[in-house]
C-alpha positions in Angstrom: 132.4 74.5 96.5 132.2 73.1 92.9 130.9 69.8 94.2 128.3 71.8 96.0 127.6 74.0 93.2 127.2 71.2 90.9 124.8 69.4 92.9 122.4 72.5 92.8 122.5 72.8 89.5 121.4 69.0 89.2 118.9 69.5 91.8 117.3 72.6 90.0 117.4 70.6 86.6 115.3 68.1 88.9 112.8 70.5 89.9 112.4 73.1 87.5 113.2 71.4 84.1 111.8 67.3 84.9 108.1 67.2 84.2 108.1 65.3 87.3 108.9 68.7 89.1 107.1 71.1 87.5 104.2 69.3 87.8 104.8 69.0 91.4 105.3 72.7 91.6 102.3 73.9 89.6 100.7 71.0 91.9 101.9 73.1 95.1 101.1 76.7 93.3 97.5 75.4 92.7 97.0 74.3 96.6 98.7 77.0 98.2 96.5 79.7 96.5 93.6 77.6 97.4 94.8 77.5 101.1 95.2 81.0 101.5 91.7 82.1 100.4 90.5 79.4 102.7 92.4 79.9 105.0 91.0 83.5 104.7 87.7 82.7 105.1 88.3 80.2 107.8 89.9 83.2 109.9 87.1 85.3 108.9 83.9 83.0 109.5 85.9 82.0 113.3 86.1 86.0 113.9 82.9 86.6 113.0 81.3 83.4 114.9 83.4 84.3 117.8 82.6 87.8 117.9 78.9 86.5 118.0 78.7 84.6 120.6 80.8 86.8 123.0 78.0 89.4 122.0 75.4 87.3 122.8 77.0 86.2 126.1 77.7 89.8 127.0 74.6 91.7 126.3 72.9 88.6 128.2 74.8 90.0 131.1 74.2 93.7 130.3 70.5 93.4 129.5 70.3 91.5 133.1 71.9 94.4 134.8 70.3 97.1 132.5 67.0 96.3 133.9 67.6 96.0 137.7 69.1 99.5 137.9 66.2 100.8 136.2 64.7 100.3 139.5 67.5 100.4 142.2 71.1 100.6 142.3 73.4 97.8 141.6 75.5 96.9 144.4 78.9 97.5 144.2 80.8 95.1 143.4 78.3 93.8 141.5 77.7 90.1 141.8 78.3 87.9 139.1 75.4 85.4 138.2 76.5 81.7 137.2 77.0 81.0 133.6 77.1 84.8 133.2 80.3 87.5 132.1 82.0 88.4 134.8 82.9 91.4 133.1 80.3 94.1 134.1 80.6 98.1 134.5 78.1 100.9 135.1 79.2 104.0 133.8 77.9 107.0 134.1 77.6 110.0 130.9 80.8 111.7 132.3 82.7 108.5 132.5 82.5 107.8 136.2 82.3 104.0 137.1 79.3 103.1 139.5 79.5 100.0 139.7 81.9 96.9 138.6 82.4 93.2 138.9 85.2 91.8 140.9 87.6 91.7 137.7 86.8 95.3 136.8 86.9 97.1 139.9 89.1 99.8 140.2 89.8 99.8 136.4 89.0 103.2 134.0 85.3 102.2 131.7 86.1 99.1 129.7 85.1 101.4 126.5 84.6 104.8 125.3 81.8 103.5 122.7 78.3 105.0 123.1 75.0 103.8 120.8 73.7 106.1 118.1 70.9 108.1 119.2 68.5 106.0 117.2 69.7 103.2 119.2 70.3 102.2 122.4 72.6 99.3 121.9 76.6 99.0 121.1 79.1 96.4 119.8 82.3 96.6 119.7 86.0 95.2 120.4 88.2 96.8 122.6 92.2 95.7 123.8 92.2 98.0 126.6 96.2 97.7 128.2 94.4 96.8 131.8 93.3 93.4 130.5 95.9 90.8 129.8 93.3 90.0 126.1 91.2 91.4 124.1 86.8 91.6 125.1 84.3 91.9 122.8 82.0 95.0 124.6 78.1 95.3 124.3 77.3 98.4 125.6 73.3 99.0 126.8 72.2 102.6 127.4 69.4 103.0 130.4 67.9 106.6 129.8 66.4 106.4 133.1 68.1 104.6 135.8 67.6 104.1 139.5 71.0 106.3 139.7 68.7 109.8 138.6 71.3 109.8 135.2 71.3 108.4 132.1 73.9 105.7 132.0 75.5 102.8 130.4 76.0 99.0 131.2 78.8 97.2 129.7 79.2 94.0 129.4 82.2 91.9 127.7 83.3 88.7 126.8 87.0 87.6 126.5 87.9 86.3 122.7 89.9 83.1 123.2 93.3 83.6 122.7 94.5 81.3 119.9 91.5 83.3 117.7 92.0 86.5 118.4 95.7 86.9 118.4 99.1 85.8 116.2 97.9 82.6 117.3 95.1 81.7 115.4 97.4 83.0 112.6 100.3 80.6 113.2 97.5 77.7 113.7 96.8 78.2 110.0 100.0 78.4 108.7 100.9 75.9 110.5 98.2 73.5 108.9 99.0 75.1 105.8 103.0 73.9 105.5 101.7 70.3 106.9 98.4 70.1 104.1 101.1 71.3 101.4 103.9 68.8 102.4 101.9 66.1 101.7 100.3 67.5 99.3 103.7 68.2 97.5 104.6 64.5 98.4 101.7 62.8 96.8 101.9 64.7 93.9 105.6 63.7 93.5 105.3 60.6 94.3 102.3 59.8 92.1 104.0 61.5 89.4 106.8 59.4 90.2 104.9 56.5 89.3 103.3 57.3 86.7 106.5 58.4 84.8 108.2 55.2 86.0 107.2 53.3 82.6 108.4 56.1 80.6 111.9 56.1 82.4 111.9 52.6 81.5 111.5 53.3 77.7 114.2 56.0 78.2 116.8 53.8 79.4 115.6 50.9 76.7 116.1 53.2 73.9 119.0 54.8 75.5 120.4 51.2 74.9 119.2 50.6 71.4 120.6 53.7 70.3 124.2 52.9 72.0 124.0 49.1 70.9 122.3 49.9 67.4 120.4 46.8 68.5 117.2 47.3 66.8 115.6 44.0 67.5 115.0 44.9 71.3 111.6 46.5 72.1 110.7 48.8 74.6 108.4 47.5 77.8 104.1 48.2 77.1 102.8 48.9 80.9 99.4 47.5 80.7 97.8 51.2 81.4 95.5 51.1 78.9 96.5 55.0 78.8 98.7 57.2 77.1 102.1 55.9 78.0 100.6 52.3 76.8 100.2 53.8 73.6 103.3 55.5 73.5 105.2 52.3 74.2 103.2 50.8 71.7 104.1 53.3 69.1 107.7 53.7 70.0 108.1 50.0 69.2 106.3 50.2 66.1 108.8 52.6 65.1 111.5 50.2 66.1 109.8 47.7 63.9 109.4 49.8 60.5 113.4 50.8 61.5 114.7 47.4 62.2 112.7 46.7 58.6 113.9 49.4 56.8 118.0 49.0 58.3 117.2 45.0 57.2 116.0 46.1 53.8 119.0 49.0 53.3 121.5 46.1 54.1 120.0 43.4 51.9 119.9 46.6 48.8 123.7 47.1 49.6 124.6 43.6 49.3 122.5 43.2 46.2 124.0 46.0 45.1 127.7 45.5 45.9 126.8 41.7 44.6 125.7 43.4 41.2 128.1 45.7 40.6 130.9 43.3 41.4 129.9 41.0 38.6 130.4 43.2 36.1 132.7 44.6 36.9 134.6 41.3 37.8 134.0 39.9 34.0 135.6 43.5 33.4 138.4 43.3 34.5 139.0 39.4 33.6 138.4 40.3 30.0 140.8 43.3 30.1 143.6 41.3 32.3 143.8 38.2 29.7 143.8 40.0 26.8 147.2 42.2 28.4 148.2 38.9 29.4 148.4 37.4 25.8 147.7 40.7 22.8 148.8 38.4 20.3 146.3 35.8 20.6 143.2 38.2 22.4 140.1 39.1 19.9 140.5 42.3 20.4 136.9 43.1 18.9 134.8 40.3 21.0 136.7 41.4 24.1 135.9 45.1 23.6 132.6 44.0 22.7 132.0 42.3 26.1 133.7 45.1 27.8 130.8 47.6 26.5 128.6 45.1 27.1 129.6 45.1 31.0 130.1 48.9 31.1 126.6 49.3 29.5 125.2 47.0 32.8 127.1 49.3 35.0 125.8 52.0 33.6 122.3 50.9 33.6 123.1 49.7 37.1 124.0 53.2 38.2 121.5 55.4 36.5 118.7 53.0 38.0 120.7 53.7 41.4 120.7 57.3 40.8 116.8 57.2 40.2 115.5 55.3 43.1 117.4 57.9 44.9 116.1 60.5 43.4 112.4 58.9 44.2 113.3 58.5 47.8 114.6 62.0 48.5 111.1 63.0 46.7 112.6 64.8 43.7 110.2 66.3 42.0 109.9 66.7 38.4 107.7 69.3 36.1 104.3 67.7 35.5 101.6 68.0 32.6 98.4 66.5 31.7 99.0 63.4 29.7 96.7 60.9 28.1 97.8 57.5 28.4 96.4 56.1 25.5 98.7 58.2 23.2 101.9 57.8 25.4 101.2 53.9 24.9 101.3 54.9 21.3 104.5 56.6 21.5 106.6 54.2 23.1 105.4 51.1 21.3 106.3 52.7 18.0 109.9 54.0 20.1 111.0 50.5 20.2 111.0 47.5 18.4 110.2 44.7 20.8 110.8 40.6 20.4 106.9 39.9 20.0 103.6 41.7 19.0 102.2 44.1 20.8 98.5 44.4 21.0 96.7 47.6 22.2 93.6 48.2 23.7 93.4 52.1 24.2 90.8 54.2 25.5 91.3 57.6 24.2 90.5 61.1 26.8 92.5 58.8 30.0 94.3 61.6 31.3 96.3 61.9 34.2 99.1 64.4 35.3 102.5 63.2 35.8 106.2 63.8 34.4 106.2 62.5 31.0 109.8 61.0 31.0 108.9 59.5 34.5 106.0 57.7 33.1 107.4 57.3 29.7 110.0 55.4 32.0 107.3 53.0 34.3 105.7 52.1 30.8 109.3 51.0 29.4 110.5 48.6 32.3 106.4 47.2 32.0 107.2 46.4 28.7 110.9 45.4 28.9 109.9 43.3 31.8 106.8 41.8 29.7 108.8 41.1 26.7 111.4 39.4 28.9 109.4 36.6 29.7 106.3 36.7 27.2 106.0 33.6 24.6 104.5 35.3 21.5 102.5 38.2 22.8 102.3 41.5 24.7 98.8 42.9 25.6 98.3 46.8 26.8 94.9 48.2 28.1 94.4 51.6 28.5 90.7 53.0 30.5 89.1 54.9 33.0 88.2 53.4 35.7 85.1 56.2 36.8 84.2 54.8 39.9 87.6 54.3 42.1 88.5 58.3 39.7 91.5 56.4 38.5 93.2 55.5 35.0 94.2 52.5 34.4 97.2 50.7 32.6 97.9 46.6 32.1 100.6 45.4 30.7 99.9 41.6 29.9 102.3 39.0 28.7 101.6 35.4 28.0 104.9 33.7 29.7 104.9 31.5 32.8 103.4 34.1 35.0 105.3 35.1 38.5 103.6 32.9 41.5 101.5 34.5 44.0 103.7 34.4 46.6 107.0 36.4 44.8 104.1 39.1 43.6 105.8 41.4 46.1 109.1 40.2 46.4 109.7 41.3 42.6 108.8 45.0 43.4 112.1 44.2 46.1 115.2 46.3 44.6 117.9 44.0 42.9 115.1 41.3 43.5 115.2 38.6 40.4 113.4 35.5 40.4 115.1 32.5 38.5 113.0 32.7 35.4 114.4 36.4 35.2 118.0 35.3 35.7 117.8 32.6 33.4 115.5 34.6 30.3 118.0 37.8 30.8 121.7 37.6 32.9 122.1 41.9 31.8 119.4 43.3 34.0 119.4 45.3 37.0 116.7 44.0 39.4 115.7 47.8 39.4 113.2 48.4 36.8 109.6 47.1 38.7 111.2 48.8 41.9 111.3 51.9 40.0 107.9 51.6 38.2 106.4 51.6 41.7 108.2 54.2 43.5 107.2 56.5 40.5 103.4 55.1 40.7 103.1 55.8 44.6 105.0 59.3 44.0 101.7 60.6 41.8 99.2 59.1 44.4 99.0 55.7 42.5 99.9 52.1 42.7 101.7 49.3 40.9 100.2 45.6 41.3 100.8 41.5 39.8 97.0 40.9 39.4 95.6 37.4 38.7 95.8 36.1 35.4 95.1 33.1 33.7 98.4 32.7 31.7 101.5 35.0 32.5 102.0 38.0 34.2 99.5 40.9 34.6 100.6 44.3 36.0 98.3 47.0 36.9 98.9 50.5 37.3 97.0 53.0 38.4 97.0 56.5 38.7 94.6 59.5 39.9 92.3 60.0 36.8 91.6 64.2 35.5 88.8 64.7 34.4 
């Protein structure tokens, strides 16, 4: 019982919760209304176009006898013409049968139906219990007959019995359950197919997700159709992921990589001087031991930041003009060489002072890192991109074009960095982006003659 039990459920998960089902259900909804009100209007146009020919045929018949007992008697039985009914009766007003055809003889009127004064002609269908089927009756009324009486000729026509019985009705149905078999086939078997690719990408991703193996794609039909471009989305997904999962791992080795150093020379400064107190500088070794804490700690807060930028933290915002907040932080700091300034006043943009405050820093830390003997920063609008614009400009060896985006990487230092500064983080430009594209802006290395030339822009207020 529970086996049975749950292989109904799985079979009404199939049917009524797969789209492969309910399509094929609405699919056998849609056709079965359409076959009833055709089949409707089959069974009505056949009983109509049934019912008019027996009337035709009979009142042929009935019109032939109506006229010859106009002027003498019909005999009795009365004979039955080729090709005509052989259903004929002569009644008389009080219901008295004068005269019948072989198969009616000796039976009570076929009908009780009489014309409408105005007219002289009936139709109607009668199911009397002496005939094994149903006739379709024309009725003629002769006002003045060979028989001195007014009387009536009816004539009748058997319906055919799979139309005017259960018959025809099973017919239909019949047709019916066969039309929406296969029409309930197709549909799920057409379905079928056309979901086949898309169980395919099921069971690939099925497998990526168990085996974390993000380097495996997920099969493209060549559709040209919907599930094409699904396929086609789904692995550029995959891509972006399998990029982003490469990129986490490379940050966490950089990281772990930078932290360790520190934190290595740390504990090596620390351990020798317990190993010998007498003989340790206890000044120069506490003196390196800041100086590795202090990298740590710029380490960490740098950490903390880009974290902060990529769960979208924001932070209050004001209108600032760039000009004056270039003004600001060169006179914050004292830097190694000159810095020359080229400031449009009125550039104003709206941003987080300390967050910009902080891009223009690392520019400037990262300029005066590698520039010879000068530091050049441009402040203007730039009216027809609607954007203000800041360069930082430093007159060192410049970064080549093909590391301009590797040193917006995180923890990504080239050697010239390594070798001009062994205390930073491999953050700072990382950062300085991340905050650009946060306020709708970007960070660049533009070309340059002589050193290194970043450009940032931001969305310019008016």
């Amino acid at each position: 019982m529970r086996g049975q039990g749950a292989s109904f459920r799985r079979l009404h998960a199939r049917l009524f919760r797969s789209v492969r089902g309910r399509a094929t259900l609405v699919a056998l909804g849609a056709a079965a209304t359409v076959l009833l009100v055709c089949a409707i209007l089959v069974r009505t146009l056949l009983q109509l176009s049934t019912e008019d020919v027996a009337s035709a045929r009979a009142a042929h018949a009935a019109l032939h006898v109506a006229f010859q007992i106009t002027v003498t008697p019909v005999n009795d039985p009365i004979p039955v013409l080729p090709g005509e009914s052989d259903m004929l009766q002569v009644v008389a007003d009080d219901g008295r049968v004068l005269g019948a055809t072989p198969p009616l003889r000796g039976l009570p009127p076929i009908s009780r139906a009489r014309p409408l004064e105005a007219d002289s002609r009936v139709d109607t269908t009668e199911c009397p219990s002496s005939l094994p089927t149903c006739v379709r009756v024309v009725g003629i009324a002769v006002g003045q007959s060979a028989y001195g009486t007014p009387v009536l000729v009816y004539g009748a026509v058997p319906f055919p019995s799979g139309v005017s019985g259960w018959q025809g009705n099973v017919l239909l149905a019949v047709i019916a359950i066969v039309l929406l078999t296969l029409i309930g086939l197709a549909t799920w078997t057409t379905i079928g197919t056309a979901l086949r690719p898309v169980e395919a990408i099921t069971r690939e991703m099925a497998e990526i997700s168990g085996t974390a193996a993000l380097h495996r794609r997920v099969p493209v039909p060549e559709t040209s159709g919907e599930i094409q471009r699904l396929a086609e989305t789904v692995n550029h997904t995959l891509g972006r992921l399998q990029r982003a999962t490469e990129q986490q791992r490379r940050f966490v080795s950089d990281a772990s990589h930078d932290l360790r150093n520190p934190i290595t020379g740390l504990l090596t400064r620390l351990e020798v001087a317990l190993d010998d107190p007498q003989d340790s500088d206890w000044k120069s070794t506490v003196r390196a031991a800041l100086r590795d804490t202090q990298r740590l700690s710029d380490i960490v807060a740098d950490l903390l930041e880009l974290a902060r930028l990529d769960a979208g933290a924001l932070q209050p915002a004001e209108r600032l003009d760039l000009a004056e907040l270039v003004v600001s932080e060169v006179e914050l700091h004292r830097r190694r060489v000159p810095i020359v300034t080229r400031l449009a006043a009125g550039t104003i943009v709206e941003a987080n002072r300390l967050r910009l405050a902080r891009v223009l820093g690392n520019l400037l830390a990262n300029a005066e890192r590698h520039a010879h003997s000068v530091i050049e920063v441009s402040v203007w609008t730039d009216h027809s991109q609607g954007q203000a614009v800041l360069e930082v400009h430093d007159d060192g060896e410049g970064i080549p074009v093909e590391a301009r985006e590797r040193v917006f990487d995180r923890f990504a230092r080239l050697d010239s960095a390594r070798r001009l500064d062994t205390g930073g983080t491999g953050l700072g430009l990382p950062i300085a982006r991340e905050i650009a594209r946060s306020y709708g802006g970007s960070l660049v290395v533009a070309d340059s003659e002589r050193g290194a030339r970043l450009v940032l822009r931001l969305p310019a207020l008016s």
